[in-house]
C-alpha positions in Angstrom: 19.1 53.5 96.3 18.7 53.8 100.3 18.6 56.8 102.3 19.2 55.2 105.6 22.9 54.2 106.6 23.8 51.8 109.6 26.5 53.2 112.1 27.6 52.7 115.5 27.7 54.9 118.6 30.3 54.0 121.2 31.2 55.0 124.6 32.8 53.4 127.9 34.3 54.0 131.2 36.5 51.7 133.0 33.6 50.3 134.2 30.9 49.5 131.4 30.8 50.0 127.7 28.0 50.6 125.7 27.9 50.1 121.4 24.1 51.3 120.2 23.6 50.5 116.4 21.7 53.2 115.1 19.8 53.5 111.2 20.6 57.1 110.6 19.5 59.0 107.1 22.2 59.4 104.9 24.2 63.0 105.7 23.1 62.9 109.1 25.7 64.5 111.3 27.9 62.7 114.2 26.3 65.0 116.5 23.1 64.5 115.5 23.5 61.0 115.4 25.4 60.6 119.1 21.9 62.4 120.4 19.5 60.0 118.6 21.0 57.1 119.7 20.2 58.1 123.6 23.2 57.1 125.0 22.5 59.3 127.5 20.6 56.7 129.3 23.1 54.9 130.1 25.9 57.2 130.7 24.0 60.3 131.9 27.4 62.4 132.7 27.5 62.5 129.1 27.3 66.4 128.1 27.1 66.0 124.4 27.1 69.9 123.5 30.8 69.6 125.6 32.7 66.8 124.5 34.9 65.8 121.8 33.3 63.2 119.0 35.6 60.6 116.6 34.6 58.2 113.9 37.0 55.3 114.5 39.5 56.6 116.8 39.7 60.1 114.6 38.3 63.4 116.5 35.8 65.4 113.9 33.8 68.3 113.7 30.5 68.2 114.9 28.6 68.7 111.5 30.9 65.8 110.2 28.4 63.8 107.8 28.3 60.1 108.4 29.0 57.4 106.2 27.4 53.9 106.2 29.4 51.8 108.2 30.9 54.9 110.5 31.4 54.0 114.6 31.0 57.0 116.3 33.1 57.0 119.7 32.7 59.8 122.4 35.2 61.2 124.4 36.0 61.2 127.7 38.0 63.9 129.1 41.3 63.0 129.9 42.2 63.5 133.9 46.1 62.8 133.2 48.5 63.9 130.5 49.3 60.2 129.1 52.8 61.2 128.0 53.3 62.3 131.7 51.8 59.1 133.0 54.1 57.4 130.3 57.5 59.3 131.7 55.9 58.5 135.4 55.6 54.4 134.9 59.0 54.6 133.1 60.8 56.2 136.3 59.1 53.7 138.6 60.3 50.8 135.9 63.9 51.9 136.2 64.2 52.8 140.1 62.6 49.1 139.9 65.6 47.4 138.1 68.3 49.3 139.6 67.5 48.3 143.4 66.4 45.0 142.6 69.8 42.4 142.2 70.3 39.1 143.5 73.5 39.0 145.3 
């Protein structure tokens, strides 16, 4: 039986996205694994000791243990509350429809 697992490290700003597939040892944690995959290079604003890390869309722990298959994803942080950005795009969406009638 192996002792190396395949997984995924992902990361992307509006501007680029990067996926680096990565042969990890089995038990190998996310955190580990998001350094050895030197993603860095790409994205050096990446602060790795300072961010949140998720396996398909689902923030873990940083001594999470990987599973074959696993997509790490790193997190950016956010700049905006989405639910206010939510409440914001619905006011603008109804000011929209109530001034706008053809006569």
């Amino acid at each position: 039986m192996s002792t190396k697992i395949m997984i995924e490290v992902a990361y992307a700003t509006p501007e680029f996205q990067k996926i680096i597939e990565l042969e990890v040892e089995k038990g190998t944690s996310v955190f580990d694994a998001a350094g050895r995959s030197e993603i860095t290079q790409y994205f050096p604003e990446i602060d790795l000791e300072h961010t949140n890390l998720g396996v398909f869309g689902k923030i873990v722990p940083s001594d999470y243990k990987l599973i074959d298959g696993d997509r790490i994803e790193i997190y950016r942080a956010l700049i905006a509350d989405p639910k206010e950005i939510r409440r914001q795009r619905a006011a603008k969406g109804l000011k929209t429809k109530k001034g706008g009638g053809a006569g």
